[in-house]
VOLUMNU-223857 format. One record per residue: x, y, z of N, C-alpha, C in turn; residue in three letters. Coordinates in pm, whole numbers, plus 50000, padded with zeros to 5 digits. Example, Ala and Ser with C-alpha at 12.3 -4.5 7.8 and 13.67 -1.06 7.14 Angstrom:
REM VOLUMNU-223857
513194943150780512304955050780513204967050780ALA/512854977550708513674989450714512905000350787SER/
//
This chain:
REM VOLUMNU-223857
500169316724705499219309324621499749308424478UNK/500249294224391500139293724277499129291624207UNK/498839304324083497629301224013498359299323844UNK/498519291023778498819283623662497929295023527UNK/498029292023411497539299723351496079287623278UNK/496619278323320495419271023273495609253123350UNK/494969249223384495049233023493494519220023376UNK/495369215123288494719207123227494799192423307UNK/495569193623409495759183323474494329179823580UNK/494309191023623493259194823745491789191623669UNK/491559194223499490539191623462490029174023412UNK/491269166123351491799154123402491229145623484UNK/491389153723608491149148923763489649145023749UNK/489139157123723487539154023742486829147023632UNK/487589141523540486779133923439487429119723441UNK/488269116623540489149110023505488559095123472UNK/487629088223563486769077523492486249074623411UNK/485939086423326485109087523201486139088623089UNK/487479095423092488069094623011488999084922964UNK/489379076623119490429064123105489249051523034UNK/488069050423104486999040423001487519043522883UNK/487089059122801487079059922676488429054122575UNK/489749058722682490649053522632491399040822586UNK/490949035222698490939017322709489989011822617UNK/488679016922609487839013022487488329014422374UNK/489259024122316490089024022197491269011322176UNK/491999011922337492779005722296492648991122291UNK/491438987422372490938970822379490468967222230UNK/489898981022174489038976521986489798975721910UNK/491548981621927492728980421813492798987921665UNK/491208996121657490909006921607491359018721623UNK/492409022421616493199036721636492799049721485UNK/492779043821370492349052121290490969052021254UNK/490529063021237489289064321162487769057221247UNK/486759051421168485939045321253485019047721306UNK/484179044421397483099045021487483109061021581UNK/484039055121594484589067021722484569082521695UNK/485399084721520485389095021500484069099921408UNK/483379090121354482309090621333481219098521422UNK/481269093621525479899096921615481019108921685UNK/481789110621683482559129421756482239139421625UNK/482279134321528482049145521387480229149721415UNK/479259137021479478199140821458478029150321547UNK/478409148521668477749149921819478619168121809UNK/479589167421718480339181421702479639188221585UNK/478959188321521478319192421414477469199521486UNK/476089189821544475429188821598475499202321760UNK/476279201421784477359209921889477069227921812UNK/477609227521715478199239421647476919243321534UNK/476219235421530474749239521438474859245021339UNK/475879234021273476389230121110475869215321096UNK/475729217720985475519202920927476509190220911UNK/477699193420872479089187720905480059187820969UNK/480439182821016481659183521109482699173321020UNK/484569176921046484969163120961486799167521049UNK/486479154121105487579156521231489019149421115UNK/490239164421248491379160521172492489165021236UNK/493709161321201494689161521359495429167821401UNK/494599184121327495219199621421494039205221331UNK/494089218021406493619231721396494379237821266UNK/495659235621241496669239421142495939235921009UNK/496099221121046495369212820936493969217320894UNK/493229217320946491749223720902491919235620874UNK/492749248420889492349259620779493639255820662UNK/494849241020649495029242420549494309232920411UNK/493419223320455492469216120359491089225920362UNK/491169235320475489789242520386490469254520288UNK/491309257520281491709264120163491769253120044UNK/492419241720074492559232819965491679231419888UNK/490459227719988489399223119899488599230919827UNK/489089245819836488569256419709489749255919591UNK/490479247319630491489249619498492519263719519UNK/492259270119653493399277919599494959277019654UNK/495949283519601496679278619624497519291019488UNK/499099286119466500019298519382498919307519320UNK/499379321619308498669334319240497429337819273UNK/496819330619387495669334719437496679343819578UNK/494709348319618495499359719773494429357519831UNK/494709356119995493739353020046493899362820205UNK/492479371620201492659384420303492279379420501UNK/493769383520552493349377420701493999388920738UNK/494099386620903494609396220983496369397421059UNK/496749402721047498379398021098498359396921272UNK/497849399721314497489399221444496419384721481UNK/497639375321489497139361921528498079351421518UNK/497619338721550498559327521579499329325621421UNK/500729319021446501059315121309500279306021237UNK/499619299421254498949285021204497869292421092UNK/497149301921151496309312920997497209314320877UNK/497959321620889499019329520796499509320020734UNK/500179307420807500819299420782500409289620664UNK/499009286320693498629279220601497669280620468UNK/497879295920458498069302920348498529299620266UNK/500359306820327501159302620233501819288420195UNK/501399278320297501429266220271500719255620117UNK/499679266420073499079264619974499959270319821UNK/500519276319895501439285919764500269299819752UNK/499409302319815498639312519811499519327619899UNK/498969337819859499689347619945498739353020039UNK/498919357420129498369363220235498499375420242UNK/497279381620268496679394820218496209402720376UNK/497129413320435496989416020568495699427820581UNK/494519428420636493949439820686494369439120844UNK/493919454020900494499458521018493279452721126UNK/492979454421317492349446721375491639461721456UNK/490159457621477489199464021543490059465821665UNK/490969480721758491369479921856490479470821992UNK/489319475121957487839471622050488149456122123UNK/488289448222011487959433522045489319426021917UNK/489989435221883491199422821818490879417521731UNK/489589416321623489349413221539489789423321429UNK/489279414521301489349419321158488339433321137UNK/489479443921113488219455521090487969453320977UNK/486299448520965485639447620840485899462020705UNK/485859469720764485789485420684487079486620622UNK/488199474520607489039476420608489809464720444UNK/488669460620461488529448120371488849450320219UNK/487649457420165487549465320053488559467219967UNK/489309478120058490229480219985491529470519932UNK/491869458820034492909451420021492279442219880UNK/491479437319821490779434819725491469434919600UNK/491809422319521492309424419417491609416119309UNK/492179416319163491669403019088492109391419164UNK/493299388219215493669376519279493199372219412UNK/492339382219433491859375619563490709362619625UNK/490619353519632489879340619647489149339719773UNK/489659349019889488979344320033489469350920143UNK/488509347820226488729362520358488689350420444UNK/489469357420560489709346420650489559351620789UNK/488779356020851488859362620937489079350521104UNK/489909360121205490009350321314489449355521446UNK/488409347921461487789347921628488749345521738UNK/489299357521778490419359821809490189353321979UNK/490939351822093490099351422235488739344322273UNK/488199341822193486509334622207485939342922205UNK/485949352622092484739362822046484929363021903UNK/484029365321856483839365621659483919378021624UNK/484339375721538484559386921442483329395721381UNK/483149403521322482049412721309481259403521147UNK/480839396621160480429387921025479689391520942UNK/478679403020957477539401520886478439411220785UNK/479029423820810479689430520678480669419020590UNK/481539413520653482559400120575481879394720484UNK/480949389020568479579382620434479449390720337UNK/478729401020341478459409220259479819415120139UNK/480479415420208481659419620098481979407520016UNK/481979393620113482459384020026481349380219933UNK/480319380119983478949380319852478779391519745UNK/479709402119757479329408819629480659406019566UNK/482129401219606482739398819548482679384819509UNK/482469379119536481969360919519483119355419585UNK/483879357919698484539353119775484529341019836UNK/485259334419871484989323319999485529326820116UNK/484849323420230484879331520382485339315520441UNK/486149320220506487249303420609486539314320773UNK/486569303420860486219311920960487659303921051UNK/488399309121114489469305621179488629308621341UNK/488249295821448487649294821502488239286921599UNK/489629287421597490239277221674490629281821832UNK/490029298021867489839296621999488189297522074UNK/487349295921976485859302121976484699293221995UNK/484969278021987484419269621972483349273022083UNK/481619276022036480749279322174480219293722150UNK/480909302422102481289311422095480149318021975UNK/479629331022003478519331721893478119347621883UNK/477879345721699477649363521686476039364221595UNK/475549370621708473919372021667473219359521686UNK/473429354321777472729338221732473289328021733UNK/474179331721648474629319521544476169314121588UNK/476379304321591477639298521619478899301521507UNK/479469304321594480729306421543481459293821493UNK/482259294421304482329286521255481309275521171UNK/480099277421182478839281921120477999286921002UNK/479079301421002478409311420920479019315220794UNK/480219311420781481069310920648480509301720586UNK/481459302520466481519285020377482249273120465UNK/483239279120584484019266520606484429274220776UNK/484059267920865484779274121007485889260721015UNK/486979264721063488049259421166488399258421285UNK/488069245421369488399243221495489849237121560UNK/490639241821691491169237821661491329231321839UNK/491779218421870491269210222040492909206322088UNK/493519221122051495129219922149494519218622279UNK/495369208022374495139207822493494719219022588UNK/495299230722583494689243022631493579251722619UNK/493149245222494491739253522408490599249622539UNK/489419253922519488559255222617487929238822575UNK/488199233322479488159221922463488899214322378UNK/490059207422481490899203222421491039186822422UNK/492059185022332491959169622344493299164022465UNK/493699150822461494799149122499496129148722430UNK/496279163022350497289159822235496799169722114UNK/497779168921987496839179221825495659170621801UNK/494749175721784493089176121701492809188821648UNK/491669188121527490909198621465490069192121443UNK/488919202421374487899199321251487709205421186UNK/486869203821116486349216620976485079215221029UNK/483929230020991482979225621005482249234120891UNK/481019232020824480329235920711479419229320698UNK/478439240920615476819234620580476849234220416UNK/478019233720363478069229220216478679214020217UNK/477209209020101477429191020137478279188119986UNK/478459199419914479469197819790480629198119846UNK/480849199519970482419202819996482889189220059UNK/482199180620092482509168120231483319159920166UNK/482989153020041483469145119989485079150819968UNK/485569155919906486819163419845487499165320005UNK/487079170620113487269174220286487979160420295UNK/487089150920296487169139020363488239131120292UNK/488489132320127489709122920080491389137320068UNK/490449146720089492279153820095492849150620207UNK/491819146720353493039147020496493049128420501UNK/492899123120378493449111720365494159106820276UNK/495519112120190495989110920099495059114219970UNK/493889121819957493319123519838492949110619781UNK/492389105419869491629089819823490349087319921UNK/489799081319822488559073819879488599058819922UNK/489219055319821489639039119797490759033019768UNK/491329028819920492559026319931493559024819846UNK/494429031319827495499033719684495029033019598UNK/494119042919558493349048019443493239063319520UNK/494119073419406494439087819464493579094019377UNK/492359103819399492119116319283492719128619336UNK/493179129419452493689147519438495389139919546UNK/496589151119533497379151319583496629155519763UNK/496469148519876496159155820011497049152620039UNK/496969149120211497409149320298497629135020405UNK/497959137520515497809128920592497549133720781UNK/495879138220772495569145320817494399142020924UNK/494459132220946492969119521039492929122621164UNK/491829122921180491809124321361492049114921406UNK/492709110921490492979097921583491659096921647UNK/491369083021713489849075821732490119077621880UNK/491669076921900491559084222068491159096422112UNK/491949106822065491509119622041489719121422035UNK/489119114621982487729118021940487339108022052UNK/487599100922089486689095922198487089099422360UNK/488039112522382488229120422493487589133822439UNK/487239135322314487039149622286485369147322294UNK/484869138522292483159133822310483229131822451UNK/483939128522539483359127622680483789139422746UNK/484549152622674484489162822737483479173822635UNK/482899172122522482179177322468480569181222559UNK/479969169422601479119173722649479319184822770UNK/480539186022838480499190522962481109208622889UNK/481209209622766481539222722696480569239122742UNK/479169233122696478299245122737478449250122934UNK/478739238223018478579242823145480069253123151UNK/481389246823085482489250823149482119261623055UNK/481669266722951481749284122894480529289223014UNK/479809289023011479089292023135480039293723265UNK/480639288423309481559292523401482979299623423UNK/483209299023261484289308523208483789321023219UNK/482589325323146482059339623178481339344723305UNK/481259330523363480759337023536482469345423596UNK/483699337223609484409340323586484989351523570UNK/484269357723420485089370323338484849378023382UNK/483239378323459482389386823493483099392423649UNK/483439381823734483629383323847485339397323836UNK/486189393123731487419397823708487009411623653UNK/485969412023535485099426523524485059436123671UNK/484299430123761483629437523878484429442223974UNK/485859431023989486459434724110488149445124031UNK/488589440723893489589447623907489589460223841UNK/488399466623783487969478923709488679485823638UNK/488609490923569489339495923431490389508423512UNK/491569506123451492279519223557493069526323415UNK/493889537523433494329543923361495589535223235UNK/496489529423267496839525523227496339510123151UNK/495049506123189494899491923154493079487723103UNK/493259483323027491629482022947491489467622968UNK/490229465323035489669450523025488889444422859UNK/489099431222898488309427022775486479433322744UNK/486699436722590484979445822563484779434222495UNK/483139430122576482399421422488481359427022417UNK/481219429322251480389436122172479139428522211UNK/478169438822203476649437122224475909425722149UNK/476439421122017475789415721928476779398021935UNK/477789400922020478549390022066477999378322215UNK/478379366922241478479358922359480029355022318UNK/481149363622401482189360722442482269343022513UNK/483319335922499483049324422590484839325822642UNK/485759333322639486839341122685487589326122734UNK/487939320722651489109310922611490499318822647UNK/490679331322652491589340822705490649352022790UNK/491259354022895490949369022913491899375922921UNK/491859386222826493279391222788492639407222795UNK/493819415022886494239425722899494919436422811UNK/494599450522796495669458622719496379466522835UNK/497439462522853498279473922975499539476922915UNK/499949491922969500449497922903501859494622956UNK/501959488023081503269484523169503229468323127UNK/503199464023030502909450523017504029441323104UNK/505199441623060506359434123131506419438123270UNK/506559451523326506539451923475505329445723504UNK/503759444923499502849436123556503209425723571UNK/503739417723457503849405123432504839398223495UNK/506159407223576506939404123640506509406723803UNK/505919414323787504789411923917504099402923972UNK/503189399923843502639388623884503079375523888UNK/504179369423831505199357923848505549358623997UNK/506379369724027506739374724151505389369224259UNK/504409366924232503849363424341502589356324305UNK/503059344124191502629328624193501609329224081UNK/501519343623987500139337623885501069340123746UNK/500479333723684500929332123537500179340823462UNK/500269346123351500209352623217501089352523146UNK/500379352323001501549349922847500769363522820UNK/501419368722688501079379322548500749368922421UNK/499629365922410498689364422277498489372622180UNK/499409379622108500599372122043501549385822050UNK/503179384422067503989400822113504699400022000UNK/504189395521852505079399521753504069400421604UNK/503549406321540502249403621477502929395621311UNK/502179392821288502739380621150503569393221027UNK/503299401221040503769412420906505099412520950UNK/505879411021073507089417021124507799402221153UNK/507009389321130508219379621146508789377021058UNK/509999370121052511019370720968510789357020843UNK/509339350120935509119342120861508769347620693UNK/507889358820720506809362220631507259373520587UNK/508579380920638510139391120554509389391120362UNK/509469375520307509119378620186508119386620118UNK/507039388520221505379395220182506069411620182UNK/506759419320210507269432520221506599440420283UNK/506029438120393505389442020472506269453620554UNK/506199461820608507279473520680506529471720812UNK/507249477520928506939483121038506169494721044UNK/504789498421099503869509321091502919509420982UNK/502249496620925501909494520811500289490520851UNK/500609481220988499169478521059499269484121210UNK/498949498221268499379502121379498889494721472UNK/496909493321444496699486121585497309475321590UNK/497299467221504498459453921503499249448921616UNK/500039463221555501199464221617501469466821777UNK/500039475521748500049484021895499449472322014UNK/498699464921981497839454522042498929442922118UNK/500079441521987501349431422019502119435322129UNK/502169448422182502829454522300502099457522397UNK/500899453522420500189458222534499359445922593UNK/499059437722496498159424222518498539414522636UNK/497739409222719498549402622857497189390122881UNK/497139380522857496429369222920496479362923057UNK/495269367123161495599361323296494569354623297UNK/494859345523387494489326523417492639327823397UNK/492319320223329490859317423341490489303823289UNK/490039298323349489679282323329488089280223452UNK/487119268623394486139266123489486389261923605UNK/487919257223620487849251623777488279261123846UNK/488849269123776489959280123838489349286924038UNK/488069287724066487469292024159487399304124163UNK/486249311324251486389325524302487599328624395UNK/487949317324473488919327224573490619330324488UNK/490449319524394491909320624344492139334724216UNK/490679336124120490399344424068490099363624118UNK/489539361624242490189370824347491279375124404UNK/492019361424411493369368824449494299374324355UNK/494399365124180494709372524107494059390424100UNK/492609393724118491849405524080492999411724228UNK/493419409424365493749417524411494999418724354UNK/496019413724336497459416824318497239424724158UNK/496349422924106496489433723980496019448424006UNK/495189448924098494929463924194496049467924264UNK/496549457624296497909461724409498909464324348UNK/498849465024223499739466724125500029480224092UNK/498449483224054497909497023985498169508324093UNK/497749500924240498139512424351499289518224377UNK/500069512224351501839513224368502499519424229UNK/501399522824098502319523824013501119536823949UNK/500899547124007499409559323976500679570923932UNK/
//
């Protein structure tokens, strides 16, 4: 049995009338930028995420680097995230000329240990950035709180979480500014790069909306240096006919997680994903800590299922980010998380019997190796 680590083809399949209409409707209107299209995906995604704005744009990259923009920061500011995460956080940091400011990650759930915050704190510091790592949030209500007594701005990096909610409240939401991001693999992806920003500050839309368009409102008439940063009208009109079908497939992602919970049980060497009490996981990954990471993983190739490591090198130790002087042993769980972390297949179509057979060959694993 081959089981893939994710079927974007297979998901395709089942929308496929609804999405080739949508596409042909773009291409019959000759409207490719901007428009109707992305208009009514910003609402119906707002609306979605229970923010007041939504403001589509054409990565995930892109939306946490115009929501830094649009606070102005950028050289001699510092802005506090976690090194344990995708390059595209970190990255567009320092893309601002801002520096990036590392706290260490809750072993628990891979997030930002809040308790940890405090101290990294400087005069130069402008904003916390914490990342909903897997499709679970980060611990928010302390972040808030620190960033409200320091007068901070909070980015919510939300680009695997979309659905995803802590206390209530939707993730990307609860900051000044969440970041989405609809890579084809995300639990809602497009056909191709998309993002958005999303926020309930209506001082921020205007400035949002002309930085990911060259910093104009009115065609060659510039007030700020942006970007060139638009959602395509295709993109948004495949990302609206798989939007509505979002709440069923997280619903079936955690029927899913649940089933992989029950049958492959926590064994000595290997910890399943912990969903905090005050969390709704929607497990965009279900990701493993095992201590045999590469022998599993050559195991399980060996007999037709896929898994990656999200992420086996943490941002303090690439050679990109050498300049920040970061050392080895500086963020342990970090570090420690980067050698043990293992993502196996979970998607809504994926089925029980195929999700079973992965749950047996990872027992059959554990039996052979006590």
């Amino acid at each position: 049995m081959n089981v893939p680590l994710v079927d974007m083809k297979g998901q395709y399949n089942l929308l496929k009338k609804e999405i080739n209409m949508a596409v042909l409707r773009i291409v019959e209107s000759g409207m490719y930028i901007g428009g109707k299209e992305v208009e009514k995906f910003e609402e119906e995604l707002a609306r979605h995420c229970n923010a007041k704005y939504a403001i589509g744009v054409s990565s995930g990259t892109d939306a946490l680097y115009l929501a830094l923009r649009v606070f102005d920061i950028g050289p001699g500011d510092e802005v506090i995230s976690v090194p344990f995460t995708f390059m595209a956080t970190t990255e567009a940091i320092c893309l601002t000329g801002a520096t990036p400011v590392f706290v260490d990650i809750d072993p628990k759930n891979f997030n930002m240990d809040a308790s940890k915050i405090e101290k990294a704190i400087t005069k130069k510091t402008r904003a916390i950035m914490p990342v909903h790592l897997y499709g679970q949030a980060a611990d928010m209500d302390p972040i808030m709180k620190i960033a409200k007594k320091y007068k901070l701005v909070v980015i919510e990096d939300a680009a695997q979480a979309i659905g995803s909610e802590y206390k209530g409240k939707q993730v990307g939401s609860i900051g000044d500014i969440g970041t989405l991001s609809f890579f084809p693999s995300k639990n809602l992806g497009a056909c191709g790069d998309a993002g958005a920003i999303l926020t309930n500050r209506k001082d921020l839309i205007r400035k949002l909306k002309m930085l990911r368009e060259h910093g104009s409102e009115k065609k060659y008439y510039h007030e700020y240096v942006g970007t060139n940063s638009r959602l395509d009208a295709l993109q948004a009109a495949v990302l609206s006919v798989k939007l509505k079908y979002l709440d069923g497939w997280t619903k079936k992602r955690r029927e899913l997680a649940k089933i992989y919970d029950n049958t492959i049980k926590p064994q000595k060497n290997m910890i399943l994903p912990a969903e905090e009490p005050y969390n709704k996981h929607i497990y965009n990954q279900y990701t493993l800590r095992v201590k045999k990471r590469e022998i599993l993983q050559k195991f399980l190739q060996a007999n037709g299922i896929s898994s990656i490591s999200y992420y086996p090198l943490p941002m303090h130790l690439q050679k990109a980010f050498k300049f920040l002087k970061y050392e080895k042993g500086d963020f342990p769980e970090s570090e420690k998380a980067a050698k043990e972390v293992l993502s196996i297949p979970i998607w809504p179509e994926l089925g029980e019997e195929k999700i079973k057979f992965v749950s047996e060959k990872i027992i059959e694993f554990w039996s052979g190796h006590k």
